[in-house]
C-alpha positions as CSV (number, residue, x, y, z in Angstrom):
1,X,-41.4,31.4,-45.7
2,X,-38.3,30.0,-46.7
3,X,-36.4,32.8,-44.1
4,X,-38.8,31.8,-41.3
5,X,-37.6,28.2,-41.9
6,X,-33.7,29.3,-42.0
7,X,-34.7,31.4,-38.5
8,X,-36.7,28.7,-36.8
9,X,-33.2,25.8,-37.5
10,X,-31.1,28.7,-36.0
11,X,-32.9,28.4,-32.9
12,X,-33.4,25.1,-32.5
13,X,-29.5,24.7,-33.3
14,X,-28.6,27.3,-30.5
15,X,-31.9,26.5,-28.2
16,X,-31.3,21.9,-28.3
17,X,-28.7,20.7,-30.1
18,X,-25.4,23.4,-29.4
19,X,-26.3,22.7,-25.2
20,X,-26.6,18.8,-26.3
21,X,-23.1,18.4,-27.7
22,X,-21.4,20.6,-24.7
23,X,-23.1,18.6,-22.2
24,X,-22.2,15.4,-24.1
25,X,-18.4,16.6,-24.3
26,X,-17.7,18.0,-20.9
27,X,-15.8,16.5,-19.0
28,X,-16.3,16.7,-15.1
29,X,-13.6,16.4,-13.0
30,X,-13.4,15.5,-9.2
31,X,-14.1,18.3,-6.9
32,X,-12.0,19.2,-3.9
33,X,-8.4,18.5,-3.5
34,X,-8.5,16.3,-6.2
35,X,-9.7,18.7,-8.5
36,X,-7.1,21.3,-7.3
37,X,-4.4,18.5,-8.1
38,X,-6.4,17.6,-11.7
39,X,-5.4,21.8,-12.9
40,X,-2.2,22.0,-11.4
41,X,-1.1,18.9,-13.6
42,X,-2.6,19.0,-16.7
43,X,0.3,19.6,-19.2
44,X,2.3,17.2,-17.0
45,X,-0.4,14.5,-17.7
46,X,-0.9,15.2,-21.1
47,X,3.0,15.0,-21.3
48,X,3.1,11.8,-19.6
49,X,0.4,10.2,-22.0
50,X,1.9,11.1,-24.8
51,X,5.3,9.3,-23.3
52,X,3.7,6.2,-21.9
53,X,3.9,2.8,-23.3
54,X,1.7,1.6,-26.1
55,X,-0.1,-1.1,-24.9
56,X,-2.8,-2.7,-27.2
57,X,-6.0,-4.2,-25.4
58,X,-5.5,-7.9,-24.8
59,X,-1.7,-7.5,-24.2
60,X,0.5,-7.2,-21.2
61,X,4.4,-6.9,-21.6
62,X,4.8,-7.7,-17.8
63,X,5.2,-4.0,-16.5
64,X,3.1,-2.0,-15.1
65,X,2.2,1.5,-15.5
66,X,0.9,3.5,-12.9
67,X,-0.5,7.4,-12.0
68,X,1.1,8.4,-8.9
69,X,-2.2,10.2,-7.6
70,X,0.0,12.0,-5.0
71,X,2.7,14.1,-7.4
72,X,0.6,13.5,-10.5
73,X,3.6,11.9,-12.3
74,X,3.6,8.5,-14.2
75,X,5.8,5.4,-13.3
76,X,6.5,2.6,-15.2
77,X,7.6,-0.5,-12.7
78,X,8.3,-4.1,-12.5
79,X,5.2,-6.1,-12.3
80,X,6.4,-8.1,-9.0
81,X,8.2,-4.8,-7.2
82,X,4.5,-3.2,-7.4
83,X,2.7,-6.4,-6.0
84,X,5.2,-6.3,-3.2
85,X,4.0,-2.5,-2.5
86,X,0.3,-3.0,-2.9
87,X,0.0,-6.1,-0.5
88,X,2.2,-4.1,2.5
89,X,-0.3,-1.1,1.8
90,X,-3.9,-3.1,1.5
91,X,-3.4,-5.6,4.1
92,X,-1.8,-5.8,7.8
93,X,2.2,-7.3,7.3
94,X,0.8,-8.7,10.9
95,X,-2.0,-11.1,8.5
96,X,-1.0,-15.2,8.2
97,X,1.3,-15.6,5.0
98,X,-1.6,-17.2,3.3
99,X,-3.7,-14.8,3.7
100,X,-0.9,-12.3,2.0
101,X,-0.1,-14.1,-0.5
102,X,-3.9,-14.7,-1.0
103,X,-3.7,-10.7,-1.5
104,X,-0.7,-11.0,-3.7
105,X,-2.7,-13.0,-6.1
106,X,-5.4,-10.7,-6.4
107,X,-3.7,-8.0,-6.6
108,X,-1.5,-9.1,-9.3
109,X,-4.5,-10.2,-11.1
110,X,-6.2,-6.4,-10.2
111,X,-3.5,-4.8,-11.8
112,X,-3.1,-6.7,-15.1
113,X,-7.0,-6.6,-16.0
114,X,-6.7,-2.9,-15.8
115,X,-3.8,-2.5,-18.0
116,X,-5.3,-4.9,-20.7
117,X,-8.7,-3.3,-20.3
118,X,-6.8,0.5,-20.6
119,X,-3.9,0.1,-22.3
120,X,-4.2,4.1,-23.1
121,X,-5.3,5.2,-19.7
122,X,-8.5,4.9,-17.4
123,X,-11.0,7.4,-17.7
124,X,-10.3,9.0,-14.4
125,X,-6.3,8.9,-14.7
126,X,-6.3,9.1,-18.7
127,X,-2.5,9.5,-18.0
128,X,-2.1,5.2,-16.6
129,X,-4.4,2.3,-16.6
130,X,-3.6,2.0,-12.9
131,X,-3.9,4.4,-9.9
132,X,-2.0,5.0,-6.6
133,X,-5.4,5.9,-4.8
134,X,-8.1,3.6,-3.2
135,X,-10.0,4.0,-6.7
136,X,-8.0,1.3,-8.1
137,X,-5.1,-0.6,-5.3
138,X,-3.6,1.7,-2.4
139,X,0.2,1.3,-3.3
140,X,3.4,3.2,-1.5
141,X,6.6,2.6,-1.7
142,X,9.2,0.9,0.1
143,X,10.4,4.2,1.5
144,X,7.0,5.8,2.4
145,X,6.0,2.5,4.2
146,X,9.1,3.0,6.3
147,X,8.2,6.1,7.0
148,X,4.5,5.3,8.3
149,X,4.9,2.5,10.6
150,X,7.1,1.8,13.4
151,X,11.3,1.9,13.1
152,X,11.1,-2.1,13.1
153,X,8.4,-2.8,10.9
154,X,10.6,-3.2,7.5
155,X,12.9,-5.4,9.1
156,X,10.4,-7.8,10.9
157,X,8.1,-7.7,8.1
158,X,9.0,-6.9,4.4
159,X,10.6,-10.0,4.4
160,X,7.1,-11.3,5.0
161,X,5.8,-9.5,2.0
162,X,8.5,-10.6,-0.4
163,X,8.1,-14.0,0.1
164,X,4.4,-14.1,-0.2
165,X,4.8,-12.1,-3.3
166,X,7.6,-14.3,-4.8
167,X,6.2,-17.7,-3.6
168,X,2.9,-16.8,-5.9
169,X,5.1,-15.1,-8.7
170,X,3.5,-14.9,-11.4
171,X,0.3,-16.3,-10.6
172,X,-2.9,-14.7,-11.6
173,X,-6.9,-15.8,-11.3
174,X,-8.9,-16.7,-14.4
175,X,-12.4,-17.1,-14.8
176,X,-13.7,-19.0,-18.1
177,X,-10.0,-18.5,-20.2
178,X,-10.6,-14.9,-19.2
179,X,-8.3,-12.7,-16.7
180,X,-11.0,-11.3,-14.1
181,X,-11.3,-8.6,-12.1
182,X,-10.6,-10.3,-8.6
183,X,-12.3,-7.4,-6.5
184,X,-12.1,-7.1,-2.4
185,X,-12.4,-5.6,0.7
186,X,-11.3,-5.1,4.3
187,X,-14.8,-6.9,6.3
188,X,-17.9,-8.3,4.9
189,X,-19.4,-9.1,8.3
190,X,-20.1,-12.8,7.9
191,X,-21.2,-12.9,3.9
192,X,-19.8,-11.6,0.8
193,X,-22.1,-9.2,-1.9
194,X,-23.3,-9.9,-4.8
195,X,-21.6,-7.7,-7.6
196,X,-25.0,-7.3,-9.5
197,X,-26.6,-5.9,-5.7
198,X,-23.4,-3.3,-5.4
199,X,-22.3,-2.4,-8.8
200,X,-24.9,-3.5,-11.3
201,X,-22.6,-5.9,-13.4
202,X,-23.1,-9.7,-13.2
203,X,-20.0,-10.7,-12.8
204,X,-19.7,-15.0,-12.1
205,X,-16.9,-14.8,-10.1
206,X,-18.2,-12.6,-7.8
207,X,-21.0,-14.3,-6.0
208,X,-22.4,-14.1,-2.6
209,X,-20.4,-16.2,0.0
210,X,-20.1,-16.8,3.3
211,X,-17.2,-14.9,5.0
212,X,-16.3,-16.7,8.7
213,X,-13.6,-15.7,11.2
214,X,-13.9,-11.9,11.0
215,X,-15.3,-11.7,14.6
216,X,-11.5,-9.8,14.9
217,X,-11.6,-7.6,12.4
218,X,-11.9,-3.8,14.2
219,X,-14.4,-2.4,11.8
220,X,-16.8,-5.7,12.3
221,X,-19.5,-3.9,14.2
222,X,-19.7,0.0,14.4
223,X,-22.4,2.4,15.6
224,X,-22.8,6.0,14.7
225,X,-24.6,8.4,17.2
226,X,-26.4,11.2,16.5
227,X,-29.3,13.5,17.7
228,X,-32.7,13.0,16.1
229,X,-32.2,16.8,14.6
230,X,-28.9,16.7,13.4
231,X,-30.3,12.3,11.6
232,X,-33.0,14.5,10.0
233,X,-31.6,17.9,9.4
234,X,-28.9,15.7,6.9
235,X,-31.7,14.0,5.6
236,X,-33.8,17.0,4.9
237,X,-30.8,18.8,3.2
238,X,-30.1,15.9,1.2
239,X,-34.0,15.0,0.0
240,X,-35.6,18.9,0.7
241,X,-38.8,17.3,-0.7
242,X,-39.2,15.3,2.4
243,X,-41.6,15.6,5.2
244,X,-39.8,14.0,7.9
245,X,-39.7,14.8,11.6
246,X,-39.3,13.6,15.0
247,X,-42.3,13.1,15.0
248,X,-43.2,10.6,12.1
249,X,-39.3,9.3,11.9
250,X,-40.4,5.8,12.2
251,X,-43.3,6.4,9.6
252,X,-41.2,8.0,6.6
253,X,-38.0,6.0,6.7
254,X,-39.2,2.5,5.6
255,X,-37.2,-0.8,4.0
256,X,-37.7,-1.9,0.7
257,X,-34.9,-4.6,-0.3
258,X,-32.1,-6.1,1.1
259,X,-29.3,-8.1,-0.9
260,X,-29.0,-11.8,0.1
261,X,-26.1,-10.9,2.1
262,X,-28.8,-8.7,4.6
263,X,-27.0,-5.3,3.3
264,X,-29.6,-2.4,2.7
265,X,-30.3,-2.6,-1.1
266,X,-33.6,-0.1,-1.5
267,X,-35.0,2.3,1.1
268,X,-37.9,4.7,1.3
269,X,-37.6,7.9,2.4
270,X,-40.9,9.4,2.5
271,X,-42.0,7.2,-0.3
272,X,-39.1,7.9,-2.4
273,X,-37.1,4.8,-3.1
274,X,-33.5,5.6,-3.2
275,X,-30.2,2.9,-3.1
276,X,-28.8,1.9,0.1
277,X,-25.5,3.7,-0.8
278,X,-27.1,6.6,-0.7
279,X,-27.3,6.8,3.1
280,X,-24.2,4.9,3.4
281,X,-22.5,8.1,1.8
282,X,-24.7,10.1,3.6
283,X,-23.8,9.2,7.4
284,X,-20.7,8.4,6.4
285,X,-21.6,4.3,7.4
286,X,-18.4,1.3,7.1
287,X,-21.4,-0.7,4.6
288,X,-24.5,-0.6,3.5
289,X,-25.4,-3.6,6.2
290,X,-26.9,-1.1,8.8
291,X,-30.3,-0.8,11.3
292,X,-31.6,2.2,12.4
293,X,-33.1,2.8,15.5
294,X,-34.5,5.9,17.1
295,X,-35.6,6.5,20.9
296,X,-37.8,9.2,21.1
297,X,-37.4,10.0,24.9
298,X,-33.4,10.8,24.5
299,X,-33.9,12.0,20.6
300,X,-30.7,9.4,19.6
301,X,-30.6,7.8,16.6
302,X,-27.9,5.3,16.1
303,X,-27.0,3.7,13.0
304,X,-25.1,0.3,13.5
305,X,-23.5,-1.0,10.5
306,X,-21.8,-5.0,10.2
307,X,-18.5,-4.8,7.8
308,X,-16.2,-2.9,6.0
309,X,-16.3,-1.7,2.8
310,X,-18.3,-2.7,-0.9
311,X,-18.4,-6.2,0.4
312,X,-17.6,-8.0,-3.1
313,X,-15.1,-10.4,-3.6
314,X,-12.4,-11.2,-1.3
315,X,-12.8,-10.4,2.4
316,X,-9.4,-9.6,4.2
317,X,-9.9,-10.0,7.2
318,X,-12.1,-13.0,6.4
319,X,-8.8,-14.6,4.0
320,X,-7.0,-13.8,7.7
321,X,-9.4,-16.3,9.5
322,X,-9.5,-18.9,7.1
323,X,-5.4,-19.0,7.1
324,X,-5.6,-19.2,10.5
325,X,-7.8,-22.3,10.1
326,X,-5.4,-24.2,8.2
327,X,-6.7,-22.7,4.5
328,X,-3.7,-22.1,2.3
329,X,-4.2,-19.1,0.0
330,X,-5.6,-21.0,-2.7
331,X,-8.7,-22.7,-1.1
332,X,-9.0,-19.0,0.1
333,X,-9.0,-17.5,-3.4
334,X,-11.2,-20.0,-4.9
335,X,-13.6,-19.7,-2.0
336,X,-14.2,-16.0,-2.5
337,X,-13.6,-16.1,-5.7
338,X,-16.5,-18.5,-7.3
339,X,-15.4,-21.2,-10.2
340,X,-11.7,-19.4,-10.7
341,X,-9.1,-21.3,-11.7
342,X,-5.2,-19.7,-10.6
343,X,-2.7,-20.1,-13.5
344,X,1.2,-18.7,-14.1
345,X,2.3,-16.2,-16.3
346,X,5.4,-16.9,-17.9
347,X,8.0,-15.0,-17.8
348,X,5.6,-12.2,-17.7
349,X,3.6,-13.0,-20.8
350,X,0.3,-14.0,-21.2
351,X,1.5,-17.5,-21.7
352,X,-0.4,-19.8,-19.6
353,X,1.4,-22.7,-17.9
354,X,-1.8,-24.8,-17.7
């Protein structure tokens, strides 16, 4: 009796609880290029992390340290030198000055949250708090932003970008005594998201607003075109369970919820519920604000989507239309940003200037 017990833990060791502890401790890593550029450099990132500052959580020595997602190698830069870098690389150098220095304050305030809320390195770049990529604030340097725009462009308008970044020195967004986590994005299409609807964290600061003056904005409106086949064939691969064809199209795709800003929370898709994201990702939409229609007699379906991006916190292109109605950056900040207040670092300490 007492072997069959031994035997029958053995298996249950091997059969639940070995898989259970491999699956808990895998670690997945981003697929494609990504992924290629993840094994190339994983002594070098180890390397780095063991090099990089020591930053305990709730601190920030005014530096910033950052994972260059491009050669895989860590930088450690002046706080004010990197704001300068972000702003030319997230928003138009064409935008009104308050709507860059608008930019300048949020991204100032993006990049210090992260380093106090990962002083040893974010999950997905354990080697910085802070990325290069569009997973945390698109950055380049002063000579790769020569090299992507036109011959005159650092002449006519990094001057631009310094003094929005130096007029704001320093300057950073709290919410309740806290630093927040000012979040934005290139075109809302007329009214901001609500960060519970998108990302399923409440955050106070990040409320629903309207968003005005983006009628300009290239990626305002967009359609996507595509045959009735090739709308369902993506669909099918996708959700192989479904029974969906030219046929009953209008039947098995069916609304569930939209957020309060008219973006596509819930959708059916013969009868299974799935988030608006979903098919965002899967047509490759601008938002998640998008109808579908279908015309059975020329078998098109188009897909016309309203804004740019996650839609939560500060539009860019809607900070660009209120600057150009007389808004200075502040009213623009606190306006996207709900019950903020915008206070001064000094001498790149967390010493407020209140």
């Amino acid at each position: 009796m007492k072997k069959i017990g031994i035997y029958i833990m053995v298996i249950l060791v091997v059969t639940i609880i070995l898989p259970t502890v491999i699956v808990k401790t895998f670690n997945f890593v981003p697929t494609g290029d990504r992924l290629q550029k993840n094994i190339a450099s994983s002594e070098k990132i180890e390397e780095d992390k063991g090099k990089k500052r020591k930053t305990e959580k709730g601190e920030f020595n005014g530096n910033i340290t950052v994972y260059d997602t491009r050669n895989q190698q860590v930088h450690e830069m002046d706080l004010e030198e990197y704001v300068k870098c972000v702003v030319a690389a997230e928003m138009p150098a064409e935008f009104h000055i308050e709507a860059l220095k608008a930019q300048a304050v949020a991204s100032r305030t993006y990049a210090i949250s992260r380093t106090i809320e990962y002083p040893e390195g974010h999950p997905d770049h354990i080697a910085a708090p802070i990325c290069t990529g569009i997973h945390c604030q698109a950055y380049f340097d002063l000579d790769e932003l020569i090299n992507i725009h036109p011959s005159d462009w650092a002449g006519k308008y990094w001057p631009k970008i310094e003094e929005a970044v130096d007029s704001t020195k320093g300057e950073v967004l709290y919410y309740n005594g806290e630093i927040i986590e000012p979040l934005y994005h290139s075109t809302s299409g007329g009214m901001t998201e609500d960060s519970m609807d998108v990302f399923s964290m409440d955050k106070p600061y990040l409320k629903s607003v309207s968003s005005p003056y983006e009628e300009e904005a290239p990626k305002f409106k967009s359609i996507v075109t595509l045959t009735g086949d090739e709308f369902i064939k993506k669909l099918i691969t996708k959700y192989p369970g479904s029974n969906i064809t030219k046929d009953n199209l209008s039947e098995k795709i069916k609304l569930v919820e939209k957020t309060k800003s008219g973006r596509i929370k819930k959708i059916a898709i013969d009868g299974t519920v799935i988030n608006g994201r979903e098919l965002r990702d899967l047509y490759e939409l601008n938002s998640t604000n998008f109808t579908i229609t279908y015309n059975p007699k020329t078998n098109i379906v188009e897909i016309q989507t309203i804004g740019y991006g996650h839609g939560v916190g500060m539009s860019q292109w809607g900070a660009n239309g209120m600057a150009k109605k007389d808004k200075d950056y502040e009213e623009i900040l606190k306006h996207y940003y709900t019950g903020v207040e915008i206070k001064t670092i000094d001498n790149g300490q967390l010493k407020i200037d209140n």
